[in-house]
N, C-alpha and C positions, 0 to 999 in steps of 0.2 A: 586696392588697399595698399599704404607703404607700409613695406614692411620692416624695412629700415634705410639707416643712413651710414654713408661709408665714411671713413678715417679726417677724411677732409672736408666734411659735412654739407657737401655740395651735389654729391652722388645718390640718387636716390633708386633701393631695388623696388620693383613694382608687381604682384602679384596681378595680372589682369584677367579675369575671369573670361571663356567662352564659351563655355556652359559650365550645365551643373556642377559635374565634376572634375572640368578640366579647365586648366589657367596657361596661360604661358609666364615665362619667367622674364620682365624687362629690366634695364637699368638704363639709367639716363643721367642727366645733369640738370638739376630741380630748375633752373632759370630757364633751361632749353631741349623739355621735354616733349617735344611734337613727334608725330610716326617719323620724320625722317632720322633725327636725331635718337631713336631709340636704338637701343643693344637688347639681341633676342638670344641670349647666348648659351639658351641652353637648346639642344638640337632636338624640339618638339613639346607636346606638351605635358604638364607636372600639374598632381593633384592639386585643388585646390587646399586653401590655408596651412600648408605642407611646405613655405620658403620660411629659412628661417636663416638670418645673416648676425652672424657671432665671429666677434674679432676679426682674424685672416680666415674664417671661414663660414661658408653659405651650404646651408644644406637644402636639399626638394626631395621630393617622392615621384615614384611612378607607380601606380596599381595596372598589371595588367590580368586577366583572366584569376582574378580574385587574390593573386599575390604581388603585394608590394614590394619592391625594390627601390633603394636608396642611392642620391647619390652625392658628391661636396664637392666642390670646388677649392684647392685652397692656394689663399696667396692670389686671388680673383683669376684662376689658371680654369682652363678646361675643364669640366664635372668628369667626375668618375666615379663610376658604379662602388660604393660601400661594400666590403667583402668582409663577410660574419662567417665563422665557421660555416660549413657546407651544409651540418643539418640544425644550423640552429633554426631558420625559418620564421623573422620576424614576425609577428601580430602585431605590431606598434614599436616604435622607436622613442624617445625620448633622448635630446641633448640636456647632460647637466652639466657640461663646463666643457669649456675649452680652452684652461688655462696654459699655459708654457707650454701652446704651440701642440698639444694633445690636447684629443677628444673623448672624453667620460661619457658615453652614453648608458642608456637604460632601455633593455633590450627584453620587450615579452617573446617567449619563443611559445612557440606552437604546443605546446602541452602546459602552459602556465598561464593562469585565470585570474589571480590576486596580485601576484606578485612581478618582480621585474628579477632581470639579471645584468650585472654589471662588467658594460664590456669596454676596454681598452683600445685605442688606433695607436699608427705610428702616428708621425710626424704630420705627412699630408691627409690624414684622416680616412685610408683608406683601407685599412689592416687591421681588423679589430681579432682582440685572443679574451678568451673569459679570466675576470679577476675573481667575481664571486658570484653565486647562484639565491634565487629567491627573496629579494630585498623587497623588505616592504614599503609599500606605494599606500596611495590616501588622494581626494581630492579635495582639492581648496572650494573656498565657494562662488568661483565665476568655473568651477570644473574645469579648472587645471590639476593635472598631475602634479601632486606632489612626491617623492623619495625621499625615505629616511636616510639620507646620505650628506655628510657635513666635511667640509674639508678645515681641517683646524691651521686659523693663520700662524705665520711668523714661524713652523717648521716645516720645510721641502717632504712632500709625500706620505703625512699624517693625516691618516679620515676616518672619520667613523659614521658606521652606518648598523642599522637595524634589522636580523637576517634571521625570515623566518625558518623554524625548525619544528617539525613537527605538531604545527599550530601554537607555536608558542614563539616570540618576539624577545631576540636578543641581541645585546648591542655586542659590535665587534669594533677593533681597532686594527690599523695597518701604519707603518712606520716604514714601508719601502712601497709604495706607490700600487699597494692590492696585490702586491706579490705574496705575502704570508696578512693572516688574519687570524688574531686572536681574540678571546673574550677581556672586560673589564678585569682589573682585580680589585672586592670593597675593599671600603675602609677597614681599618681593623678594629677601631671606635668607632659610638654614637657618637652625636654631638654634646653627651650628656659626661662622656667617658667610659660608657659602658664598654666591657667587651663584646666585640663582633664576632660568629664563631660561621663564619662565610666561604666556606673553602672551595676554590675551581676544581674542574669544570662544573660541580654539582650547583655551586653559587654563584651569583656575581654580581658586578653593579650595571645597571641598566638606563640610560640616559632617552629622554625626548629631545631630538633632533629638531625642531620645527624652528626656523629662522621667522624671526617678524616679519611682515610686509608694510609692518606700522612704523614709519621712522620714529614715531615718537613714542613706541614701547619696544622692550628688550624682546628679543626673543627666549625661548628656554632653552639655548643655548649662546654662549657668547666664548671668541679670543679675539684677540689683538697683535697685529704684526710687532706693535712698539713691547710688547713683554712675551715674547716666543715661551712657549714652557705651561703658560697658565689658561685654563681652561674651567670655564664655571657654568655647570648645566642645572636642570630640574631630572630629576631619577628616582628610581628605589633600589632595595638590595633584594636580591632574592633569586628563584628561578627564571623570571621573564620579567618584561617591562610590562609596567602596572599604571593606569590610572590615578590607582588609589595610595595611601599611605607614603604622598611622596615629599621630598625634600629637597635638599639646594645642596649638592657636592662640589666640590673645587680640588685644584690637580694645581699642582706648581712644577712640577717636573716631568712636563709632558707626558702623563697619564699612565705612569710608571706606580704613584700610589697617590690615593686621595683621600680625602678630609670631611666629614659631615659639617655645614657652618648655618646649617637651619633647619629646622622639622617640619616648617610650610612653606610653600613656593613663594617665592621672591622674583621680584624684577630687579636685575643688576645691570651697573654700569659700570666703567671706565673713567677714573678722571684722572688728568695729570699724564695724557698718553699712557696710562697705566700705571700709574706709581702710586693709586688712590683706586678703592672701590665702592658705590655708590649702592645700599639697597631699601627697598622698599618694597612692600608685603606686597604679596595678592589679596585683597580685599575687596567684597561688596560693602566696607562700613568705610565712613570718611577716615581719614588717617590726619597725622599731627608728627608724625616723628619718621627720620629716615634714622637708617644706620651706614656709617662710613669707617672703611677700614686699613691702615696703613701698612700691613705684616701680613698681605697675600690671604685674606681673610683665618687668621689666628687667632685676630680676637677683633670685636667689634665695640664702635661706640653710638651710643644714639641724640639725637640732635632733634630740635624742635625747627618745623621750618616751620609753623601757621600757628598761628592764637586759635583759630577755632578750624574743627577738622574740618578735611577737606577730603572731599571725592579726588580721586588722582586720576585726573582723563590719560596724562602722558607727562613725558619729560625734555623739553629740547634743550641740546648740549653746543654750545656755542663755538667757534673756532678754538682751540686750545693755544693756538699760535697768538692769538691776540688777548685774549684774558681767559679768567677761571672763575664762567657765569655757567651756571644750571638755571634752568628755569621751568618750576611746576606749573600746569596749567588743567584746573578742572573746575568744580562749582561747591556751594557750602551745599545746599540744597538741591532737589531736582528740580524746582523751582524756581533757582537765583539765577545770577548770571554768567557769565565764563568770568573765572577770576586766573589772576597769573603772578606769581611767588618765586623773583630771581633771587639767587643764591649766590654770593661771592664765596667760595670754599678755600681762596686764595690764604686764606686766615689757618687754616691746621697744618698748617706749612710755618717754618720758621728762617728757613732761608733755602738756598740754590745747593742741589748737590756738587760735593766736591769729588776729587778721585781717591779721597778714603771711604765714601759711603757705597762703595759699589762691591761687587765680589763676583766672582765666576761660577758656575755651575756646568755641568757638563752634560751633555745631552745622553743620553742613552735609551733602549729600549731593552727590559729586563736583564741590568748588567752586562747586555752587549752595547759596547762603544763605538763601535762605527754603523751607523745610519744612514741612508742612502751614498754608498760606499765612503763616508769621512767622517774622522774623528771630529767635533763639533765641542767648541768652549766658549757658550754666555757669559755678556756682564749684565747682570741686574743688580738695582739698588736694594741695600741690604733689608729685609724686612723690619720693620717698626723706626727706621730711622724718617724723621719731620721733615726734608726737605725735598723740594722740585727738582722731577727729572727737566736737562737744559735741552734746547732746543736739536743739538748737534750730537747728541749721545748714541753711541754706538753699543749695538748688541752684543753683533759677533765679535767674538774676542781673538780666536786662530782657529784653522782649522787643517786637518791633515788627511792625505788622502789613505786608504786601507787597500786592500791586495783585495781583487774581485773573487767574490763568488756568488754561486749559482742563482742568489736571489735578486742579484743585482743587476740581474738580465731577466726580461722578461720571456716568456717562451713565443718564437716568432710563428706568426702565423702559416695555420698546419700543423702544430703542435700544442701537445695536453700537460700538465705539469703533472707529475708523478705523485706517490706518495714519499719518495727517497728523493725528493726536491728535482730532480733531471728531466728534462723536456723531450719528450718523445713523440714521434710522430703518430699523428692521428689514422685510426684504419682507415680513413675513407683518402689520406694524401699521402701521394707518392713523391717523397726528399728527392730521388733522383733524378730529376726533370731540369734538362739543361735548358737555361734562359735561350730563348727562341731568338733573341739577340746576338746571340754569343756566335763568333766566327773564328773557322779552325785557326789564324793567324792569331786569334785575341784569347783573352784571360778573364774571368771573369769572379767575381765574390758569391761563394755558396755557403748558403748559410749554415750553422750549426746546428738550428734549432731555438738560437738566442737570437734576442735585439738587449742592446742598452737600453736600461729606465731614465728616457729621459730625467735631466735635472742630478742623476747618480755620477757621484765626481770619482769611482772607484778604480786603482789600474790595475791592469792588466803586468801580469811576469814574461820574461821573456817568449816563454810558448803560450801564443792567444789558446787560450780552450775555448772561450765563448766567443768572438768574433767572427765574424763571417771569416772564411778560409780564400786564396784566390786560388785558383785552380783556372787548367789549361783547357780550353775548348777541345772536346773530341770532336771529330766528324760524325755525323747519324744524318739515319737520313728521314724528311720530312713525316709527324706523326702529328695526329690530330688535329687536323686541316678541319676549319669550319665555315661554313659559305652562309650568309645571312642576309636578311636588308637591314638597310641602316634603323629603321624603324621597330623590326621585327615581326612583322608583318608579311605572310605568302600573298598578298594580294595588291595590285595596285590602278588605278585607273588608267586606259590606254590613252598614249599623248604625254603622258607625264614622266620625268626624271624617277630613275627606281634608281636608290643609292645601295650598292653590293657594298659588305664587308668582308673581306678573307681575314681569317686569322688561324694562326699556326700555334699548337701548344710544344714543339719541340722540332729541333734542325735548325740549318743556322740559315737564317732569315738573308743574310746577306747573300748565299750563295745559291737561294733557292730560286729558281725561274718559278713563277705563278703563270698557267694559259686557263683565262677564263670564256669559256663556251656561253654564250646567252640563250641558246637553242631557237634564236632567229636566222640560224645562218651565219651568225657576225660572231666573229672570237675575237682577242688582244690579249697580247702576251705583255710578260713585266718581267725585267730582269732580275729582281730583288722582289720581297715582299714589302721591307720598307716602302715602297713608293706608292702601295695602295695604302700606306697608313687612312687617307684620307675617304679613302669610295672610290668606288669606277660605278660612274654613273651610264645609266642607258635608258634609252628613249621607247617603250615597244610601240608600234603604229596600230597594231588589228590585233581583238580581241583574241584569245584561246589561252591551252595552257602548257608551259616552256619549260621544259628542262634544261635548266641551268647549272652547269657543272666547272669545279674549279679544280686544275689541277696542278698541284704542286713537285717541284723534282729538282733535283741535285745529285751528285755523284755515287750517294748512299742508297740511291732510291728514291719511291715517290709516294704521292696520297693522293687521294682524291674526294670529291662531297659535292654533292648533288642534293637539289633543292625543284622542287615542283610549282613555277609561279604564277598565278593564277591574276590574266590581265580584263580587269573589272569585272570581277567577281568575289565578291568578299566572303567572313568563314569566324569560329571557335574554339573551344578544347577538348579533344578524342584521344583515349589510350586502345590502343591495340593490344586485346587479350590473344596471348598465341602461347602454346606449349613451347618449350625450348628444344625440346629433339621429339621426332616423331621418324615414324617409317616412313622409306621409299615406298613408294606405289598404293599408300593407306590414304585414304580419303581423311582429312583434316578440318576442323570447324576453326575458324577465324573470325573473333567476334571484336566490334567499333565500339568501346565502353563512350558514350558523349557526355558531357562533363558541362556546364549542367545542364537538365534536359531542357530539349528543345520542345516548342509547340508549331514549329513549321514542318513543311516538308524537306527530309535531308536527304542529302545526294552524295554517295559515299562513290569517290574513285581509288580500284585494287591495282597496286602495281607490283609486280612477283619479278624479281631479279632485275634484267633491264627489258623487259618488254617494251615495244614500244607504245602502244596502246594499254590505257588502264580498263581494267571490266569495272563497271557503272552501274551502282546498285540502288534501290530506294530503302535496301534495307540494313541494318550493321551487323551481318552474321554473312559469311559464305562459305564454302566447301573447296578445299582445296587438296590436289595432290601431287607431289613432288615426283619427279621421275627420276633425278639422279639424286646420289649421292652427291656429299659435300655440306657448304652456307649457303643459304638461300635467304635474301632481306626481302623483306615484305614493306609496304610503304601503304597506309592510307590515309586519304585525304576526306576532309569533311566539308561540304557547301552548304554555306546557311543565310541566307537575310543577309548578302553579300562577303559575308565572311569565308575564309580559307583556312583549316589548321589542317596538321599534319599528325602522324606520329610512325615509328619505324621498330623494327622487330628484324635480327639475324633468327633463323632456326635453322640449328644444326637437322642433316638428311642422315637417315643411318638405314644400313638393311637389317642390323641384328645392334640389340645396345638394352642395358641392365638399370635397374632404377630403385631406388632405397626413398621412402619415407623420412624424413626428418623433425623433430622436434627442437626445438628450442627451452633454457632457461627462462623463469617467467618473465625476470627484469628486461629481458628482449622487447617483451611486448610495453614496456611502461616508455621506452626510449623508442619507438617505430610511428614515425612519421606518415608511412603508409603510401610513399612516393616511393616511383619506380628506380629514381638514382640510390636511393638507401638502399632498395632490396638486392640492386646489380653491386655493389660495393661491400654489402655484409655476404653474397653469394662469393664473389670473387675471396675476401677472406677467409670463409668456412674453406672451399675449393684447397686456398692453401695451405690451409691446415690438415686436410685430409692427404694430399699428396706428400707433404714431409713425414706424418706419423704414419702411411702405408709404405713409403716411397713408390708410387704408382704413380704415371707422368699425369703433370697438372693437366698438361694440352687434352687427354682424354677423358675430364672429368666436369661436369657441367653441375650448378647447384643453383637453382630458382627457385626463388621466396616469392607463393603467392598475395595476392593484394588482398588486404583486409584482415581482421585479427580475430583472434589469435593465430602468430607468424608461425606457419608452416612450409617448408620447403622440402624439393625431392631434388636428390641425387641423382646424376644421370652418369652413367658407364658405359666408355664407346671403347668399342673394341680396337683393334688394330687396323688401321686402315689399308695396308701390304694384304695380311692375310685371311681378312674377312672373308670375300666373295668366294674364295677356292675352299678353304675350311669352315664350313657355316658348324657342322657339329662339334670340331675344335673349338672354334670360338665361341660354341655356348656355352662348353664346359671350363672356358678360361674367365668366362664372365661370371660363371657362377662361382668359382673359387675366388675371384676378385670380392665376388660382392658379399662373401664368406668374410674374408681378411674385414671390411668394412663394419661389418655386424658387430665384428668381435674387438674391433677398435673404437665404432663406437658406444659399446655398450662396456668398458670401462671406463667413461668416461674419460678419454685422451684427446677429443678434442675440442679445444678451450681460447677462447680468444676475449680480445681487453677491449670491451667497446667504449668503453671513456674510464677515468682513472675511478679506482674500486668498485666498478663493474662489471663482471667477467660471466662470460656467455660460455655454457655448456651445451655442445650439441648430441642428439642422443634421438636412438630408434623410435621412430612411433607408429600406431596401427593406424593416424587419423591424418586427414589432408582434407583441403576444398573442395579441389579439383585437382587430381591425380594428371599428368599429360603423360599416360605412360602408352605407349603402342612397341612393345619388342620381340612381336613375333609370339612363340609360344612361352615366350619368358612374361608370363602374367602372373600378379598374386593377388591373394585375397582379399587383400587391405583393398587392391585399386578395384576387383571388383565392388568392395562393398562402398567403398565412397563414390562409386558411379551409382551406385543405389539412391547412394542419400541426397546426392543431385539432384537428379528425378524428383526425390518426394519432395525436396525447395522448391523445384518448379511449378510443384502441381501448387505448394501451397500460397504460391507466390500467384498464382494464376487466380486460386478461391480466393483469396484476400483481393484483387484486381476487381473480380465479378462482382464481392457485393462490399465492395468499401464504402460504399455510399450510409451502408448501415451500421457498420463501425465507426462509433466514437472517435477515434482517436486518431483516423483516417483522415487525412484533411484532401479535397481534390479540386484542384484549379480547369475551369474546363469554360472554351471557347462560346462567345456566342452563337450560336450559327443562324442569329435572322440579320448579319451582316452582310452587307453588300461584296460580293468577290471580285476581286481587283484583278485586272488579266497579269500574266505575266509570259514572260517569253522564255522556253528553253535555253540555257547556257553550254548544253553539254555538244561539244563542237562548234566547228567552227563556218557552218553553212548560214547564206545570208538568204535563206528562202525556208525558215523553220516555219512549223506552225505554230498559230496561238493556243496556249489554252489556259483554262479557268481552274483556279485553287482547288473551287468545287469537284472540276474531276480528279483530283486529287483523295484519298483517302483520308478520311478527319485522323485527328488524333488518339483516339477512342479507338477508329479501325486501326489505327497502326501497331498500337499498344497490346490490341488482342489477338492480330496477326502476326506480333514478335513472338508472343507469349505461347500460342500456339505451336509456331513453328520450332522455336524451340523445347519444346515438349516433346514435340514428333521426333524435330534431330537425338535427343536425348535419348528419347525411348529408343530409336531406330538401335542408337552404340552399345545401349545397352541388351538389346538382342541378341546383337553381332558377336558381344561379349559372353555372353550365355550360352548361345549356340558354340562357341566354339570352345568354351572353359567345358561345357555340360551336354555332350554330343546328343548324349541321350534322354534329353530332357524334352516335351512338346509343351504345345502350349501355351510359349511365350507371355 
């Protein structure tokens, strides 16, 4: 399918399908489009009907493991991944413009079903920051997305759009490019001259946004570059936008105050580049009469265009540059034929304007004068005066530029606008993050927290406040080193180029030596990080599975990332449930959540610090126990129907350590994504916030937010690591006066943190959790007895609901046929060339696997909760 054609109209992009859901992205040159002549230039493949090429820029999608990612090219440069705040979490994207070199998109995030939210890029389209929340959306009828969002011509960074609230639909405006948004204000008259007694925010005027698709009818809503200032919709006045009771308002001084000029919907036009307004009813009855207006619709006159009425199918408006023909075209009857009725309008005109018919107005936005940072002074021709604007007429009159402020900067991405207008950084991004670019010789721009609003002509005083700042490179040394394939993918077939990516989030790239290990024996070093911008590609020869390790270093120090890749062997998506601190020497459950379920047989490989050998399970639960103190990372891997995913988990080792329940504010749970990076990023916050209001070191204070809702998290408290081992009874008694101070900090509520602007998270004691991960010795309490209780009875109930779901309704079960023929398959796990065969059949169905989870974990539960009994309840039998 073309999906479009570039600047010089010779280049054609090509969307080419290779299955269902996937296309590659081609471009070519339409006269000399054969495979060799093609450009594949995006590096792999993009969802189908997902290319979409606008101005300087072309946007595609990738869907992998059920979440989409976006990405643009722009300026026809390299694609690059679209960066949406961290937890917006697209559901759909929508491009609605990409005028002056920025991209307006329309962004459904993950907790929004109706509506869209409108997000802003820079320049290259790849930085988007939220301008406003819940815009409503609509489909046309080939089921495209439509957006209530209207950008008004002939002023820089005026739009309005339509924003639901509380199940109600209201129009807003912006006059600096979605930085501030405010409602209509009515008119203060009908069109009759009544008083309007309409007061904001309880009242307002409400407009439909809907542009024609029909050249030859207006839309209900219309402006014009040639008369900046005037704007003329279909609306009503009241609390929300209405349907019913609605009329034709008109605005002359860009939407600062408006005017009722009809009590039924009208189709209006433009004539005379704007010096003339053209209207005509909505009607199912034939019509005979238009109305034309010369004084910015102040008063109207009505004109006969047909002897006998006519249905009005549309209206086409003829070059303005070469005469002044309308011409109506519709039928007398539903039975006649197309009839067509030109209109010379040349006539209500009595000569050319001169430079006394014109007059200035001044732009403003509720008596503030400077709009997108500059004072702004139109000429338009004076209202009610007869004559044609000339060909060569100019708008703008002077303009002056204003002293910046804060609105005149948008807030750069990683940051939230406040309510006191100032841009603050988001919990989940750290401002401090030295450009991975940056070498201790060089200098670099760090941002404020601002970018300039494109198109804003406003300056700056002598000391930038919002500017990026330059600042001098420190030395640090290499952090956040990440080892991937180019594809993203742990698995690849043997014989073939596997393209590595390193990349570094912090250290200065120049000076850092990368040595990458392939775990064939073969390593190669690089003196810089720059020079792998591209891949380090590698060949592997014979199947198994290689740990690949990359490691980074300069004078400050080093990092390192390790990756497990698996050659012909493919794989899916696994989180690893694991407590975050547990006891040395205490047997520990470790369970493979798979994502979504599978109906093969799965082959879970356990890799515990750097073992060399991983333990090889067929099941996703194992028992593990730590021997020392310390971090210990857990790593496991999933095999599936050739597929390979990963997932990883650090847990802290502790001999003796203290643990507090937590609750959360409810608004927690209306903003929880329910992924693992939100609940390590809102733990990391709470963490800091408990350390500054105890003053207790952060480093010994651990906070994990379990998965699934309602958000609960436990506190975890590690003792001293010096005087642990020799003082076990001191150090219980310091943990219990610790976890004292904690109780009583947070049961005044003190600590408090701002998860997006006017919503603030109180964290505070609670008796309730999921799953407790508490094991500290004889430091047990009640609460984690009793929520290991309630475990149990989920499992049992989860287990009865298994047995007879076939008889519950509302149960639904997808289940294998089993008079299918069983395909052999051959062991993957090692790497010997004399395995035996065997058959699916010896395999356990899906049925045994599911009862043998369900089982076993009942056993292990019950078994904990014995252990837990027995030893809270010495004297209790019975079990």
């Amino acid at each position: 399918a073309v999906v479009g054609l570039d600047k010089d109209q010779d280049v054609v992009h090509i969307e080419t399908r290779i299955a269902k859901s996937r296309a590659q992205y081609v471009r070519c040159r339409a006269q000399r489009c054969t495979e060799a002549n093609r450009q594949y230039l995006f590096p792999g493949y993009v969802d189908t009907n997902s290319l979409v090429v606008q101005d300087e820029y072309v946007f595609t999608q990738v869907t992998k493991s059920g979440r989409a990612s976006y990405y643009v090219s722009y300026m026809r440069e390299p694609f690059k991944q679209m960066q949406l705040p961290k937890y917006c979490l697209p559901k759909d994207m929508h491009i609605i413009s990409t005028d002056e070199k920025q991209v307006f998109a329309a962004v459904q995030e993950w907790n929004q079903n109706h509506t869209y939210s409108l997000y802003i890029s820079d320049s290259p389209g790849v930085y988007f920051t939220l301008s406003l929340e819940n815009l409503r959306t609509s489909r046309g009828p080939a089921g495209n997305l439509l957006v209530d969002f209207y950008k008004v011509e002939g002023i820089h960074g005026m739009y309005l759009t339509n924003k639901m609230i509380d199940n109600r639909v209201k129009t807003f405006i912006t006059y600096d490019k979605g930085q501030t948004w405010a409602l209509l204000p009515a008119p203060t008259t009908d069109v009759l001259g009544n008083n309007l007694h309409c007061v904001l925010p309880f009242c307002s005027l409400h407009l439909h946004l809907e542009m024609s698709e029909n050249p030859y009818t207006s839309g209900r809503i219309s402006s014009k570059d040639s008369v900046p200032g005037i704007v003329i919709a279909t609306g009503n006045i009241g609390t929300e936008l209405s349907s019913t009771n609605l009329g034709m308002f008109i605005t002359s001084d860009a939407a600062n105050t408006w005017r009722q000029i009809f009590e039924e919907e009208h189709s209006v036009w433009f004539l005379d580049n704007g010096g003339a307004l053209l209207a005509v009813l909505h009607s199912n009855t034939p019509l005979r009469h238009l109305w034309i207006s010369l004084d910015e619709g102040k008063k109207w006159t009505r004109h006969s265009f047909s002897l006998a009425p006519l249905y009005v199918d549309g209206v086409m408006m003829e070059p303005e540059a070469e005469n002044h023909i309308i011409t109506f075209f519709g039928h007398f009857s539903h039975r006649s034929e197309w009839q067509l009725i030109k209109i010379d309008y040349k006539g209500i005109f009595s000569r050319r304007c001169m430079d006394g018919d014109y007059q200035t107005w001044h732009l403003h936005n509720k008596a503030e004068p400077c709009v997108m940072g500059e004072k702004q002074v139109y000429m338009k021709r004076r209202p009610g005066n007869r004559c044609m604007l000339t060909q060569d007429y100019s708008r703008i009159y002077s303009s002056e530029p204003c002293p910046c402020r804060s609105y005149d900067f948008e807030c750069d991405y990683g940051f939230d606008r406040q309510s006191d207008g100032k841009c603050s950084p988001a919990f989940w991004f750290n401002p401090n993050t030295t450009t991975k670019s940056c070498s201790t010789s060089q200098s670099f721009l760090n941002s404020t927290g601002y970018r300039k609003v494109l198109s804003n002509n406003c300056k700056e005083g002598g000391r930038s406040v919002f500017s990026p700042r330059r600042q001098a490179c420190q030395p640090s040394p290499p952090r956040g080193l990440r080892l991937s394939t180019s594809q993203g993918e742990l698995a690849a077939p043997a014989g073939t180029n596997v393209t590595f990516l390193v990349q570094l989030d912090q250290g200065d790239s120049q000076k850092t030596h990368i040595q990458l290990h392939f775990g064939d024996g073969i390593k190669i070093t690089y003196s810089n990080l720059s020079r792998t911008s591209d891949g380090i590609k590698h060949v592997y020869s014979a199947t198994g599975i290689y740990r690949v390790t990359a490691l980074a270093e300069n004078s400050q120090g080093s990092d390192s990332s390790t990756l497990f890749l698996h050659i012909t062997s493919p794989v899916e998506r696994v989180h690893l449930s694991a407590p975050m601190v547990v006891s040395r020497q205490r047997e520990v459950n470790l369970t493979a959540v798979v994502w979504p379920s599978h109906s093969r047989t799965l082959t879970f490989f356990w890799w515990f610090d750097n073992s060399s050998e991983p333990l090889i399970t067929l099941e996703g639960t194992v028992s593990h126990t730590f021997q020392s103190e310390g971090t210990s990372k857990v790593t496991v891997q999933l095999s599936s129907g050739g597929v390979v995913i990963q997932d990883s988990k650090r847990i802290t080792v502790k001999e003796l350590f203290k643990s507090l329940l937590l609750s959360f504010s409810p608004a927690l749970d209306d903003h929880n994504p329910d992924i693992g990076e939100w609940r390590a990023d809102v733990g990391r916050v709470v963490r800091r916030a408990l350390a500054q209001a105890s003053g207790f070191p952060a480093d010994r204070l651990q906070v994990s937010l379990y998965p699934g809702l309602p958000t609960v998290g436990e506190l975890f408290i590690l003792p001293d690591t010096h005087t642990q081992s020799e003082h076990k009874k001191s150090t219980r008694e310091a943990l219990e006066r610790v976890s004292d101070t904690f109780v009583n900090v947070l049961n005044q509520g003190l600590i408090q943190f701002e998860l997006k602007p006017e919503v603030r998270i109180i964290v505070y004691m609670t008796q309730q959790t999921l799953a407790p991960h508490v094991d500290s010795g004889s430091i047990h309490s009640g609460p984690a007895l009793l929520m290991l209780l309630s475990v149990v009875f989920v499992g049992l109930a989860a287990f009865f609901i298994y047995k007879f779901k076939r008889k519950i309704p509302w149960i639904h079960v997808q289940a294998e046929d089993s008079q299918e023929k069983d395909p052999e398959v051959i062991s993957t796990v090692g790497q010997n060339d004399s395995m035996s065969k065997v058959k699916l059949s010896e395999f356990p169905s899906q049925k045994d696997l599911l009862e043998k989870e369900l089982e076993i974990r009942s056993r292990g539960m019950g078994r904990n909760m014995e252990r837990v009994i027995t030893r809270e309840f010495p004297n209790c039998t019975n079990v």
